[in-house]
Kinemage of the C-alpha trace (Angstrom):
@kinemage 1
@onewidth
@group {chain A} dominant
@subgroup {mainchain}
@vectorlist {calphas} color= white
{ca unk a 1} P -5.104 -7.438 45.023
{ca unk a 2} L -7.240 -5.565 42.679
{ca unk a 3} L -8.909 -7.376 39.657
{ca unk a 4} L -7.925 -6.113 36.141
{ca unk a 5} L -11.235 -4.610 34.172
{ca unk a 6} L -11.681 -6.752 31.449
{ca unk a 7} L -11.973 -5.062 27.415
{ca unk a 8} L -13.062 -5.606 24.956
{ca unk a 9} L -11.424 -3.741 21.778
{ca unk a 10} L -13.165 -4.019 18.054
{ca unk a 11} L -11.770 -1.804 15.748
{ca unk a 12} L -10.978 -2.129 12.340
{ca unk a 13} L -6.749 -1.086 12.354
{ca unk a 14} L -4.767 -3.357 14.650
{ca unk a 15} L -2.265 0.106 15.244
{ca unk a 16} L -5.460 1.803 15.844
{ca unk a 17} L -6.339 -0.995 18.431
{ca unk a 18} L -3.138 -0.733 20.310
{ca unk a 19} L -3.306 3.376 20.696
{ca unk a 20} L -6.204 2.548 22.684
{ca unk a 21} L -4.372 0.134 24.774
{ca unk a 22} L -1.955 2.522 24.928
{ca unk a 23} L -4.185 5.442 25.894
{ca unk a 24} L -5.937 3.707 28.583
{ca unk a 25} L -3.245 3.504 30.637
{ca unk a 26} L -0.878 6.816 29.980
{ca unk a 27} L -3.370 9.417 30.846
{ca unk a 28} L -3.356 10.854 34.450
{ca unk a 29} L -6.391 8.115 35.578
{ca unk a 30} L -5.051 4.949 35.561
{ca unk a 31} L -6.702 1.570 34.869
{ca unk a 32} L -5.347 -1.762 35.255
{ca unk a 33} L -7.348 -4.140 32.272
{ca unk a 34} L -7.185 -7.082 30.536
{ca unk a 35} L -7.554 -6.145 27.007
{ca unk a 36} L -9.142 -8.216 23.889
{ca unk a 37} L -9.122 -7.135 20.675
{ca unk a 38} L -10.808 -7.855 17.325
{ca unk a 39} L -11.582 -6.723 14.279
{ca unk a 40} L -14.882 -7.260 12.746
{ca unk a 41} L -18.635 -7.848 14.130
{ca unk a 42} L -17.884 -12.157 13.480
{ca unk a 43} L -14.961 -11.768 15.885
{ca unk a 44} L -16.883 -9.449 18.096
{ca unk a 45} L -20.017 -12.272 18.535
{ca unk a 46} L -17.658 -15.036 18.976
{ca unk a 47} L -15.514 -13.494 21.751
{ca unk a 48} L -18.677 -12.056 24.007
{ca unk a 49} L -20.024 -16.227 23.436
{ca unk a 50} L -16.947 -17.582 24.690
{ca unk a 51} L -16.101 -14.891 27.066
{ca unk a 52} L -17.626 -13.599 29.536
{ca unk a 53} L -17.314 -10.618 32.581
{ca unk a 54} L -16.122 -7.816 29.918
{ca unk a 55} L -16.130 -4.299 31.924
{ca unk a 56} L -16.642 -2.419 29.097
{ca unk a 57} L -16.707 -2.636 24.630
{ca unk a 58} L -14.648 0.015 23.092
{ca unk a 59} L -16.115 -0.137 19.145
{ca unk a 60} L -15.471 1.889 16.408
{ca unk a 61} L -18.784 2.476 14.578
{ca unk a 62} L -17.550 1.563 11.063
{ca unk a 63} L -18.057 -2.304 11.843
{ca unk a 64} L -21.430 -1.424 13.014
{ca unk a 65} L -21.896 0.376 9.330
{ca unk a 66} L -20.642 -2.065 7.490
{ca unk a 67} L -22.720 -5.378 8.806
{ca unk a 68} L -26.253 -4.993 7.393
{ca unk a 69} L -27.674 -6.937 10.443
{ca unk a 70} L -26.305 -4.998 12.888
{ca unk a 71} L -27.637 -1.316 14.725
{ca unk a 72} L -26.429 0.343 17.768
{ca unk a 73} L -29.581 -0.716 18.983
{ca unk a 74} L -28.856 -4.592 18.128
{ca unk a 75} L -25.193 -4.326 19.620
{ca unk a 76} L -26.756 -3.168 23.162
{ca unk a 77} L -29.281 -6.318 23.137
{ca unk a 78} L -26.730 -8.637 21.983
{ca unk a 79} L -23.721 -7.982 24.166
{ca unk a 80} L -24.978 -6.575 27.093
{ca unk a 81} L -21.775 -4.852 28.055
{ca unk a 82} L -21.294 -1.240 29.139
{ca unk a 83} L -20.365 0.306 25.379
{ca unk a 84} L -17.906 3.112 24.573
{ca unk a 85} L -18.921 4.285 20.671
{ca unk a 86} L -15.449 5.597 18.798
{ca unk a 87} L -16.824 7.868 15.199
{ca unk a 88} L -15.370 9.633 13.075
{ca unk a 89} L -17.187 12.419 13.353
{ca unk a 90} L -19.635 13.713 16.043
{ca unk a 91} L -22.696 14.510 15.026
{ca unk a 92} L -26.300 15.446 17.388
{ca unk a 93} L -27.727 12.760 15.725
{ca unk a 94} L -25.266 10.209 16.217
{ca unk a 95} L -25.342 11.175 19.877
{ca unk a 96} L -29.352 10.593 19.458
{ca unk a 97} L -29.334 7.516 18.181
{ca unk a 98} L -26.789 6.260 20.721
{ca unk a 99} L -28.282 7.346 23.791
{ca unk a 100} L -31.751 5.851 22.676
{ca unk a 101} L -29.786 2.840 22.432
{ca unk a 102} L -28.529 2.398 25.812
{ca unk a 103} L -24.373 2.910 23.891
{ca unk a 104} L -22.730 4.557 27.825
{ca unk a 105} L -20.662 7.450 25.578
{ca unk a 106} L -19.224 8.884 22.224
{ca unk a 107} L -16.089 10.010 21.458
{ca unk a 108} L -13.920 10.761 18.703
{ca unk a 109} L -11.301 8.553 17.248
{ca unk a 110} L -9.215 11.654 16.731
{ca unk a 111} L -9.596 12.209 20.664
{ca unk a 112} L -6.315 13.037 22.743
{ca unk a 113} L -4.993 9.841 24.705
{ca unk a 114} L -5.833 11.555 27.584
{ca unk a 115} L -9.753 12.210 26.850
{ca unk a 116} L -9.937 7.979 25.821
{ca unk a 117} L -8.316 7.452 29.233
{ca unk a 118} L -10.778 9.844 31.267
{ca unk a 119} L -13.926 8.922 29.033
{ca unk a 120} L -12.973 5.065 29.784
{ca unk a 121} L -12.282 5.569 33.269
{ca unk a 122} L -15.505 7.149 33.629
{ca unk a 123} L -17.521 4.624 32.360
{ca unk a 124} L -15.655 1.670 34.320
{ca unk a 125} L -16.896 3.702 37.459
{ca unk a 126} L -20.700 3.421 35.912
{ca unk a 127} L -21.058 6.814 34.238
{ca unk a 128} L -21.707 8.032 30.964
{ca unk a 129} L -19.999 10.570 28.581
{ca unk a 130} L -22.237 12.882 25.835
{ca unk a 131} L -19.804 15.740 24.432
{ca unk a 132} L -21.463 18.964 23.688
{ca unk a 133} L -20.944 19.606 20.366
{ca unk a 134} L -19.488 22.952 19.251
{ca unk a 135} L -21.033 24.080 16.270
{ca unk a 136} L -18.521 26.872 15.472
{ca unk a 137} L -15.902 24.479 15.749
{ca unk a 138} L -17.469 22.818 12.611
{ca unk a 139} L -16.353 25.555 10.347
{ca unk a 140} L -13.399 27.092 12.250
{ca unk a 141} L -11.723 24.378 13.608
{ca unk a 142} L -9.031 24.378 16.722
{ca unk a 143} L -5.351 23.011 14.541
{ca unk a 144} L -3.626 20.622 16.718
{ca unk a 145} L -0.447 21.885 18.070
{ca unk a 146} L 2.315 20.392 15.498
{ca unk a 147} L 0.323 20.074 12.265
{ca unk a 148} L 0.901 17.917 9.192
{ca unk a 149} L -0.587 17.695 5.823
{ca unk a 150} L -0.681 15.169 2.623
{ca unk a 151} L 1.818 17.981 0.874
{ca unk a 152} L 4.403 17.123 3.819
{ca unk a 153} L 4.990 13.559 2.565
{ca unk a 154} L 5.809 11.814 -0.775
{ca unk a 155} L 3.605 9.518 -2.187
{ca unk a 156} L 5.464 6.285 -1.239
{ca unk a 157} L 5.788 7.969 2.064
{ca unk a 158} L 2.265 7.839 2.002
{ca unk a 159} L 1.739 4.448 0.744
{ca unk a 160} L 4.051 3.138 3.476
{ca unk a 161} L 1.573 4.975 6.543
{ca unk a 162} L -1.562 3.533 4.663
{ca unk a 163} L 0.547 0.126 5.172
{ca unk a 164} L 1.221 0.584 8.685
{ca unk a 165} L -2.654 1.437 9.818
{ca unk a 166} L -3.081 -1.924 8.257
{ca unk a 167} L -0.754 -3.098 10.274
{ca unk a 168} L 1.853 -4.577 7.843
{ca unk a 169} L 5.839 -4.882 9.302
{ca unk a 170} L 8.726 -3.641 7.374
{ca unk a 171} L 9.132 -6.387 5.363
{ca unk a 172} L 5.712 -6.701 4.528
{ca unk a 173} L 5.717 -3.089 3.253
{ca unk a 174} L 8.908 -3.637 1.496
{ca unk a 175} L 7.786 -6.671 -0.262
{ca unk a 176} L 4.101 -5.182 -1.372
{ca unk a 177} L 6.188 -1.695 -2.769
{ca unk a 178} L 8.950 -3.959 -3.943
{ca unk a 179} L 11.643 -1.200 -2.407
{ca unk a 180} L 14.691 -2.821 -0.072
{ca unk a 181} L 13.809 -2.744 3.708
{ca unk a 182} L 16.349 -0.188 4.695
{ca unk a 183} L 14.523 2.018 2.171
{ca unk a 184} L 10.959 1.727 4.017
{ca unk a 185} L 13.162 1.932 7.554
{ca unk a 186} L 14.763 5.389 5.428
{ca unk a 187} L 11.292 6.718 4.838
{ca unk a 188} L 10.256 5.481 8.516
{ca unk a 189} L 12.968 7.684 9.854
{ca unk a 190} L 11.216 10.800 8.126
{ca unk a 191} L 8.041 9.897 8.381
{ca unk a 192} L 8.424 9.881 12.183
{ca unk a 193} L 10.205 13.019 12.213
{ca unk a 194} L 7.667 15.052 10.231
{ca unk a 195} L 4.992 13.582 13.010
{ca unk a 196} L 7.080 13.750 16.178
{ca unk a 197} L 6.631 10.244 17.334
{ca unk a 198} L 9.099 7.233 18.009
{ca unk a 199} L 6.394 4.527 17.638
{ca unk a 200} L 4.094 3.107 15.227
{ca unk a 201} L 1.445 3.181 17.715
{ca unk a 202} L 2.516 6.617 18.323
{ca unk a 203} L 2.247 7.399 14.456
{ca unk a 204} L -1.161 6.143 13.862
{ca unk a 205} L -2.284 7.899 16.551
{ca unk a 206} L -1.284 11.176 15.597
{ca unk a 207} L -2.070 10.505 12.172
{ca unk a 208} L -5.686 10.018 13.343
{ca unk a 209} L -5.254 13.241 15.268
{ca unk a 210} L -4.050 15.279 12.456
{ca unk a 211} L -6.902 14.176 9.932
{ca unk a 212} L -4.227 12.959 7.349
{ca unk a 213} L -5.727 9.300 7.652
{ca unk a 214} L -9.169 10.777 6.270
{ca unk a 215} L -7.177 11.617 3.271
{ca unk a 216} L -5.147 8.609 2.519
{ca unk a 217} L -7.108 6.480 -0.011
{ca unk a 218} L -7.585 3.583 2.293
């Protein structure tokens, strides 16, 4: 029986964490895993201590940004696992600084499910993944099939996604906006439809996609 590949997950949304669960295994190469997640570079250094065989570290680099100590360089040394970079934007330098690092790839968080799954497959087989970066794209980018904007929502719409990246449940929400429950479930409803999803995974994901989540005041 094959052995499940064993990831490790650090990103800073728990939604955000589980659309990369999710993405692993819906596009067309499939990967059995094991799956950890945390959220923060403390987490991070206590799970790779007490755990130990990971395939492969899936990071986004805002935890990397936002603990003084820590450089791509410094993550490499200290882990020792294969590493899978997630940015918010791609830059040449970025790419640069990753490669002299000994990070195995770069890619987008906005990235379709099915370039995570391919880029992760790819590195569990012991390659690598460096995009070429369009520059034209920069200033005349491709819009996504079904797009959205902040004018397509009201602002406790908005409040309520915000809430939902962070990983708060309806009653959570409805408590912290002080609105009834079936009135965040109403604006759930809505808030779905204007996206086209059924899930909150789903949501977060295409919110990410979309570049509405770069707008909402975290």
């Amino acid at each position: 029986m094959e052995k499940p590949h064993k990831i490790l997950i650090a990103d800073r949304y728990p939604l955000h964490r589980e659309g990369i669960k999710l993405a692993i295994t819906s596009g067309p190469e499939y990967v059995l895993y094991a799956a950890h997640c945390v959220s923060s570079i403390d987490e991070l250094q206590s799970q790779v201590k007490n755990n130990s065989g990971y395939h492969l570290l899936i990071i986004d680099q805002t935890l990397i940004e936002q603990h003084s100590e820590w450089s791509l360089k410094h993550l490499v040394s200290n882990t020792c696992i294969t590493t899978l970079l997630m940015c918010d934007q791609l830059t040449d330098s970025l790419i640069n600084e990753a490669r002299h690092a000994g990070i195995r790839g770069v890619v987008e968080r906005s990235a379709s499910m099915e370039r995570i799954n391919k880029v992760t497959h790819r590195l569990l087989k012991g390659g690598s993944y460096w995009p070429v970066i369009d520059k034209n794209s920069r200033t005349t980018p491709v819009a996504p099939d079904h797009c959205v904007s902040l004018d397509d929502f009201t602002e406790q719409q908005l409040q309520i996604i915000r809430l939902i990246i962070d990983g708060k449940l309806n009653k959570q929400i409805s408590y912290q906006l002080g609105i009834h429950e079936s009135t965040v479930k109403y604006h759930l409803t809505n808030i779905y439809r204007k996206f086209q999803v059924r899930s909150r995974t789903q949501l977060v994901v295409s919110a990410r996609h979309s570049g509405v989540t770069d707008q909402i005041r975290l």
